[in-house]
KEGU-600921 format. One record per residue: residue number from 1; x, z, y of N, C-alpha, C, CB in turn. Coordinates in steps of 0.02 Angstrom, whole numbers, plus 50000, padded with zeros to 5 digits. Atoms other than C-alpha are relative to their C-alpha. Glycine has a CB too. Example, Ala and Ser with C-alpha at 12.3 -4.5 7.8 and 13.67 -1.06 7.14 Angstrom:
BEGIN
1, 50045, 50000, 49941, 50615, 50390, 49775, 50045, 50000, 50060, 49950, 50062, 50001
2, 49958, 49997, 49941, 50684, 50357, 49947, 49961, 50037, 50055, 50020, 49929, 50023
This chain:
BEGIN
1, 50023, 49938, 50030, 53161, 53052, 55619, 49957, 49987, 49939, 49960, 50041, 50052
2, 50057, 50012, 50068, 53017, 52978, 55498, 50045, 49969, 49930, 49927, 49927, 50026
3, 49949, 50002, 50052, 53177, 52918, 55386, 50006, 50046, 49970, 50054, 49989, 50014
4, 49973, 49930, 50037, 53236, 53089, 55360, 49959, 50040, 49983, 50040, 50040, 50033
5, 50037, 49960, 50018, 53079, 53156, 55334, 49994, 50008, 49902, 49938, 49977, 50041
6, 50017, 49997, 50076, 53057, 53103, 55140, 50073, 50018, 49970, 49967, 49921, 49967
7, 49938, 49940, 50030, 53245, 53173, 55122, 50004, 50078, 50006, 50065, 49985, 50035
8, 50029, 49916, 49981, 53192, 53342, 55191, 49966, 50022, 49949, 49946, 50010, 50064
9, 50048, 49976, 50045, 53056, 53339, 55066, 50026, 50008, 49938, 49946, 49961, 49996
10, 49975, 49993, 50071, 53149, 53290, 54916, 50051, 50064, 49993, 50040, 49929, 49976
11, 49956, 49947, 50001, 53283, 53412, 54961, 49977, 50056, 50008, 50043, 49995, 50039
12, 50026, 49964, 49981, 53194, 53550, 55016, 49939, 50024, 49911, 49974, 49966, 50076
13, 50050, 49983, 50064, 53055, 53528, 54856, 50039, 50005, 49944, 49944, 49945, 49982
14, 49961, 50008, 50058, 53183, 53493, 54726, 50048, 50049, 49991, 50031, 49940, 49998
15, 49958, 49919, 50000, 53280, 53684, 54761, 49966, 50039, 49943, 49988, 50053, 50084
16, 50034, 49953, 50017, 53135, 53766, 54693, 49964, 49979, 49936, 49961, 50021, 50053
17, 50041, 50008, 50068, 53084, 53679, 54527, 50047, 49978, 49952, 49938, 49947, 50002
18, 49966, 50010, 50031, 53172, 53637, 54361, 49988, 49930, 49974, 50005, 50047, 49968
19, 50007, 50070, 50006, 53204, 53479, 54292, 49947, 49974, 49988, 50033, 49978, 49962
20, 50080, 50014, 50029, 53025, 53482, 54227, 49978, 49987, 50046, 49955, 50050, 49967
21, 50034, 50015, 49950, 52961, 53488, 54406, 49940, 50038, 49996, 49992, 49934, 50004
22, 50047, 49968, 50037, 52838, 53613, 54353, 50010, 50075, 50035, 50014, 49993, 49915
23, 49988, 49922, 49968, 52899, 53782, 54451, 50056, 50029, 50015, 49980, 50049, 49963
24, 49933, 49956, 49981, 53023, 53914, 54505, 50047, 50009, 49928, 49975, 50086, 50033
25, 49963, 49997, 50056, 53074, 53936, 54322, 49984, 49959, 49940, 50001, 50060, 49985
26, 49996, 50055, 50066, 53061, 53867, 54129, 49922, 50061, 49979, 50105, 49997, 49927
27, 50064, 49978, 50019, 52878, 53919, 54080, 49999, 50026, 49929, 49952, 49945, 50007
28, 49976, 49981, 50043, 52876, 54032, 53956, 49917, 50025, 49954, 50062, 50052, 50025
29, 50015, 49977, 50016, 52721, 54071, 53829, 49996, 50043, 49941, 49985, 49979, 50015
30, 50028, 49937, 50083, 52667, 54226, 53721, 49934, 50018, 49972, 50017, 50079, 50011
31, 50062, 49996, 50004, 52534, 54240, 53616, 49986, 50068, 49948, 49972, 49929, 49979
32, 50003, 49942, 50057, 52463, 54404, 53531, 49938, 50000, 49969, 50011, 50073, 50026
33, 50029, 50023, 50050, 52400, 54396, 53374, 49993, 50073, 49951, 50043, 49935, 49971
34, 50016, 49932, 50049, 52319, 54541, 53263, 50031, 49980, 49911, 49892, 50016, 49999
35, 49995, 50036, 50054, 52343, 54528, 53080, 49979, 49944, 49953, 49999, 50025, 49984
36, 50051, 50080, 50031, 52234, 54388, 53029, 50003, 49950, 50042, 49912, 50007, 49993
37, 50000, 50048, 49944, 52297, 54296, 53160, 49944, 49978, 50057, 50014, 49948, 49969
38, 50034, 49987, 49960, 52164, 54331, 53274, 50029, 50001, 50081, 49977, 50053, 49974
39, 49965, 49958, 49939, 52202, 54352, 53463, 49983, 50057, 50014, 49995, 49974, 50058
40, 50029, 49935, 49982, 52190, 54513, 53534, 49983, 50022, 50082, 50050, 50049, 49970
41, 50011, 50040, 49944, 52099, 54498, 53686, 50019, 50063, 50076, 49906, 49966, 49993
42, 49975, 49932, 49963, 52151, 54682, 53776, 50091, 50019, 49986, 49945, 50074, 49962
43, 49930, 50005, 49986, 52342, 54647, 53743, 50031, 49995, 50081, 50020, 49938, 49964
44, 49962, 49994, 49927, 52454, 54690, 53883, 50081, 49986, 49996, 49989, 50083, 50033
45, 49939, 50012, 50006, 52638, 54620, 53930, 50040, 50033, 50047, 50008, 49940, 50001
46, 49945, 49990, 49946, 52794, 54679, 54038, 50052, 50027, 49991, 49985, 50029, 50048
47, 49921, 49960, 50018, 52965, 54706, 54042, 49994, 50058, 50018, 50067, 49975, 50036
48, 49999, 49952, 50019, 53039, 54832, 54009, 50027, 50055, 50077, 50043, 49990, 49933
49, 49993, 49966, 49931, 53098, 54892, 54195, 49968, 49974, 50068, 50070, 50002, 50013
50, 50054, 50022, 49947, 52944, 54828, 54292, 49946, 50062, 49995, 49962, 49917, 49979
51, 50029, 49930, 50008, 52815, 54934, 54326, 49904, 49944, 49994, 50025, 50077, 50095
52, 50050, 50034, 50028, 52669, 54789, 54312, 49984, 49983, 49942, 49998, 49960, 50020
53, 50005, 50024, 50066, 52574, 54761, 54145, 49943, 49932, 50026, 49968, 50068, 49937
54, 50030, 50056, 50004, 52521, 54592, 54134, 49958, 49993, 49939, 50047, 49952, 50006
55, 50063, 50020, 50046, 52344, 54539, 54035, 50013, 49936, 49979, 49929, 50002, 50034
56, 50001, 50080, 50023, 52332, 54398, 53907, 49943, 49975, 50012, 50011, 49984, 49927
57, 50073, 50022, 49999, 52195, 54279, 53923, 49963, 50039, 49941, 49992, 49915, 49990
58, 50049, 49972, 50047, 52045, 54357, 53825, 49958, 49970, 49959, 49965, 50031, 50026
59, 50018, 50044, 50059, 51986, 54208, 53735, 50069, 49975, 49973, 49949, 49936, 50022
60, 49952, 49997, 50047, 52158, 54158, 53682, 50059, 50027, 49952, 50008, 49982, 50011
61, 49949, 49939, 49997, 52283, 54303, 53683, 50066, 49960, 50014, 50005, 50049, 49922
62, 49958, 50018, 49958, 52405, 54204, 53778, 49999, 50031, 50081, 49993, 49932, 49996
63, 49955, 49996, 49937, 52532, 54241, 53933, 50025, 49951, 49997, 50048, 50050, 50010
64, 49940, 50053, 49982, 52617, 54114, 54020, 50015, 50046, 50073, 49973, 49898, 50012
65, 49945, 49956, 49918, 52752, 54164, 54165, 50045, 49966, 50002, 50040, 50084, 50000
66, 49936, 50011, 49990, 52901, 54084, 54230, 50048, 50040, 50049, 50000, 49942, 50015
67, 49958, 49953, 49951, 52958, 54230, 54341, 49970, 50066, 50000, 50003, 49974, 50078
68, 50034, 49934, 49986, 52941, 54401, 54358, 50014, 50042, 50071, 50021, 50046, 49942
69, 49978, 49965, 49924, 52951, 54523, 54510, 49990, 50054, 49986, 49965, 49985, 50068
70, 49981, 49923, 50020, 53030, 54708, 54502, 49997, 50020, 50063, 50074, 50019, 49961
71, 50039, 49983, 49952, 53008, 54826, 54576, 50051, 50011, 50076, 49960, 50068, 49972
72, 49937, 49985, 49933, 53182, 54834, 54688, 49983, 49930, 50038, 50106, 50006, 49969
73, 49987, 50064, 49982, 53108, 54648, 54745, 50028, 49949, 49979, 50020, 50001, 50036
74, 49975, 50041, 50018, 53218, 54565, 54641, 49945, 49941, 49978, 50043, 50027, 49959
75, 50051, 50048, 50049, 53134, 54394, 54546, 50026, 50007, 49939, 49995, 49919, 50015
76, 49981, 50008, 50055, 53170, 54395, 54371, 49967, 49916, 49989, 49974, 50066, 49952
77, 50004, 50065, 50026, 53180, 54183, 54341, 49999, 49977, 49933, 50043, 49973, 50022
78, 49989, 50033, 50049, 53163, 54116, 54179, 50044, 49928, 49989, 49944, 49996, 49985
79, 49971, 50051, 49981, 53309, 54007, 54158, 50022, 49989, 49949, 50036, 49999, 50047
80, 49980, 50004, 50072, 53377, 53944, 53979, 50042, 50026, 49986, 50011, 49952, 49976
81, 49921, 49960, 49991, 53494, 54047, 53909, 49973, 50058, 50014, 50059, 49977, 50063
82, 50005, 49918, 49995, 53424, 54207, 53953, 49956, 50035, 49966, 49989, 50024, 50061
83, 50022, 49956, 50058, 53391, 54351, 53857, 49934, 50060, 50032, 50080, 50047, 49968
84, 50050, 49982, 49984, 53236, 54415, 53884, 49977, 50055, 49954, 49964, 49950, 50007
85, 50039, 49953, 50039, 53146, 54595, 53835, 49932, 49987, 49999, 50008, 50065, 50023
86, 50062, 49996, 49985, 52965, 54607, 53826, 49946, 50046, 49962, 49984, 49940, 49998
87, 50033, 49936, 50052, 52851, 54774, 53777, 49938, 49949, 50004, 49987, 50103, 50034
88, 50064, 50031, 50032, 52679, 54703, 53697, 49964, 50084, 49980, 50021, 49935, 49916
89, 50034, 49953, 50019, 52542, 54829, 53681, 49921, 49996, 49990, 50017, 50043, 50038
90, 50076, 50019, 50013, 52372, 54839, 53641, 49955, 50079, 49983, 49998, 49938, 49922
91, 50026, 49936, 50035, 52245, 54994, 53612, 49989, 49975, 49926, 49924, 50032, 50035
92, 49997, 50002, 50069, 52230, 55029, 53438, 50044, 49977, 49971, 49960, 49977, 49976
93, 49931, 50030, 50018, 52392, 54948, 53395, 50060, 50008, 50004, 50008, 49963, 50015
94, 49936, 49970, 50011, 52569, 54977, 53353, 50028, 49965, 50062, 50039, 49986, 49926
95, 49974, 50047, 49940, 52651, 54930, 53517, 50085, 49971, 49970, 50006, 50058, 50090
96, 49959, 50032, 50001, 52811, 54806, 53517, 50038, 49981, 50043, 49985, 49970, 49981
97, 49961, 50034, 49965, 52981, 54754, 53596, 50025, 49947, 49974, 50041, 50033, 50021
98, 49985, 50062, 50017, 53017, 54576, 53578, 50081, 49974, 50044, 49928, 49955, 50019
99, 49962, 50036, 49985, 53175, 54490, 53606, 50007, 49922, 50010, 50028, 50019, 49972
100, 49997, 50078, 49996, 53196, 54312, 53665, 50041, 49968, 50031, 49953, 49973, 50021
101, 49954, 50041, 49973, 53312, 54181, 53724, 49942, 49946, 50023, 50063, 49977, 49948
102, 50025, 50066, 49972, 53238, 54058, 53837, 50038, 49934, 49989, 49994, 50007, 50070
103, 49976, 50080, 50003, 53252, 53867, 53790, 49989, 49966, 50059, 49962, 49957, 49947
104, 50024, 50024, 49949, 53245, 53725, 53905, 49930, 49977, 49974, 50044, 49951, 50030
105, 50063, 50016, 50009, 53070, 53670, 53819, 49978, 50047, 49934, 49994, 49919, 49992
106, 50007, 49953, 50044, 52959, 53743, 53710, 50013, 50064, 49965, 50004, 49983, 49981
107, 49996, 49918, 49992, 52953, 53931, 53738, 49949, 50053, 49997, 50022, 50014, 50059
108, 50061, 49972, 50017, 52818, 53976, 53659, 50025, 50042, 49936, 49940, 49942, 49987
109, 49995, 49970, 50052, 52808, 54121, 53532, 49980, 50055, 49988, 50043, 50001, 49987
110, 50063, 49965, 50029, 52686, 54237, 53440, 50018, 50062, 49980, 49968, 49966, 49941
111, 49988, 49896, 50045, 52689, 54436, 53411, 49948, 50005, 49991, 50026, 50086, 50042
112, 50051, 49983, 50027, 52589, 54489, 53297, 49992, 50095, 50009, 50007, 49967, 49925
113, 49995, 49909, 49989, 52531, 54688, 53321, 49958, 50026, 49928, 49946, 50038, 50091
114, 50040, 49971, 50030, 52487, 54792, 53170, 49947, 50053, 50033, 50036, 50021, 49959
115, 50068, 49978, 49994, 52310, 54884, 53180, 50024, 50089, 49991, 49940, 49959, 49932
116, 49997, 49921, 50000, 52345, 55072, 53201, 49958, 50042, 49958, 49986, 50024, 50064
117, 50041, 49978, 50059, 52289, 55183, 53031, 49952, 50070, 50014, 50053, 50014, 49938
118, 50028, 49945, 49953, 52160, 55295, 53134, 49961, 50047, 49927, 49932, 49960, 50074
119, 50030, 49963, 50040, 52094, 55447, 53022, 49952, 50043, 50042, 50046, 50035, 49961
120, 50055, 49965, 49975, 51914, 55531, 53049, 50031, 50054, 50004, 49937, 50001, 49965
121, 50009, 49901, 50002, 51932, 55724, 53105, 49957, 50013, 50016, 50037, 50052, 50040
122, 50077, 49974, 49978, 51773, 55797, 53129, 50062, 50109, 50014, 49899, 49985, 49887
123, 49950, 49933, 49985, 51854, 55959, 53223, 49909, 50035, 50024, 50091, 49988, 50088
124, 50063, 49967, 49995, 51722, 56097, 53239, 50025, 50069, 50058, 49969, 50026, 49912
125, 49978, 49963, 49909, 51696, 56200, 53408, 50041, 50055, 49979, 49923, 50041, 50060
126, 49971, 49935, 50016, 51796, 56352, 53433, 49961, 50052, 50032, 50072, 50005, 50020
127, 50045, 49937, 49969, 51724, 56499, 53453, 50030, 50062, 50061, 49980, 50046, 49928
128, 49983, 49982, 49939, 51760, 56564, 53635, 49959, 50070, 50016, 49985, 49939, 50050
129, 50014, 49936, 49988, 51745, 56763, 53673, 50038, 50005, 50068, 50022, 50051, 49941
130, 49979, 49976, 49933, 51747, 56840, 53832, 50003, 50065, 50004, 49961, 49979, 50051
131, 49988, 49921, 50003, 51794, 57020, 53868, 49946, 50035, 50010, 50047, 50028, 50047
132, 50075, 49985, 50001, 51622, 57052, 53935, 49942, 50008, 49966, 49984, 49977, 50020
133, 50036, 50047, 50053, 51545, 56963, 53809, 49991, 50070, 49940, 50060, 49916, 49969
134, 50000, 49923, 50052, 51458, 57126, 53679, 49939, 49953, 49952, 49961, 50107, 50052
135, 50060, 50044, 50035, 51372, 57079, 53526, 49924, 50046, 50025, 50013, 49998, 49895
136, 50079, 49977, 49986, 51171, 57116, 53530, 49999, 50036, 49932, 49931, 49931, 50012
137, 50000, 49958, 50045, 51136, 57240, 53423, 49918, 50002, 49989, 50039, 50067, 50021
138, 50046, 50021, 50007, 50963, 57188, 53332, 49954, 50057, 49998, 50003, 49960, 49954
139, 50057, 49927, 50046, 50891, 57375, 53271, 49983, 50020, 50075, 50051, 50090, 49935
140, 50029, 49954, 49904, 50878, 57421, 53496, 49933, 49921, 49990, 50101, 49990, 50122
141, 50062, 50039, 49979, 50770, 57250, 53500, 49949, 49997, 49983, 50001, 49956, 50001
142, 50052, 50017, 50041, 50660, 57265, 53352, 49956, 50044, 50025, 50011, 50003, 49928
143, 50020, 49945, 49991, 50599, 57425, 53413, 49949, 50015, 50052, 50047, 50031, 50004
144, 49998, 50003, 49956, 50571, 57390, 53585, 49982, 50071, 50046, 49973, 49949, 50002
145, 50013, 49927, 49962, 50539, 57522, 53730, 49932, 50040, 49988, 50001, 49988, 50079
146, 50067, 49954, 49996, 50433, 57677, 53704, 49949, 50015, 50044, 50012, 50051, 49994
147, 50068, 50017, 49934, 50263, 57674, 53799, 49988, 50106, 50023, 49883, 49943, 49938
């Protein structure tokens, strides 16, 4: 039995990782980048028929993932060769769908998000009447009641 144990293992461990030896799929990063090449540290990722948004790190504006999970259970694997969507969003920012083909190495690659052209409105209250609502009529107050 203690023979077949380190064939169990290799066989058994070696189903579930790629030639890298590194995971279920081919490791894939994205990094988001403002216009000055900044990261943007409130960027959010996820395909496009998942219902999870995934956070980049907040000091670098990187994602890494080699799999995803929908919401019918399926896994979505990262495997070379496949064509990959991915919405990118960010407050204040033009959101993005990215296209990608996974390689077998080096699957790294950068969206940049333009800065959204926000304009001041200074909006001023509205003036709300009620049916009840009677103006005051100043010449009864000035006067006040006769003694």
């Amino acid at each position: 039995m203690k023979a077949f144990l380190p064939l169990l293992i290799l066989f058994f461990g070696g189903c579930a990782t790629t030639p890298e030896g590194n995971g279920v799929g081919t490791r894939i990063q994205v990094r988001v980048l403002d216009d000055v090449g900044k990261p943007i540290p409130t960027a959010v990722i996820r395909h496009p028929e998942e219902e999870e948004r995934h956070r980049v790190n907040a000091v670098t504006g990187a994602w890494e993932e080699e799999v995803l999970y929908m919401p019918d259970g399926s896994e979505l694997i990262f495997t070379p060769g496949l064509l990959l969507y991915l919405e990118v969003s960010a407050p204040n920012y033009e959101s993005q769908v990215v296209q990608y083909q996974v390689r077998r190495r080096r699957n790294s690659l950068s969206v940049t998000l333009k800065k959204l052209e926000m304009q001041e409105v200074t909006i001023d209250e509205p003036m709300m009447s009620f049916g009840r609502d009677t103006p005051i009529d100043s010449s009864e107050t000035q006067g006040g009641p006769a003694n």
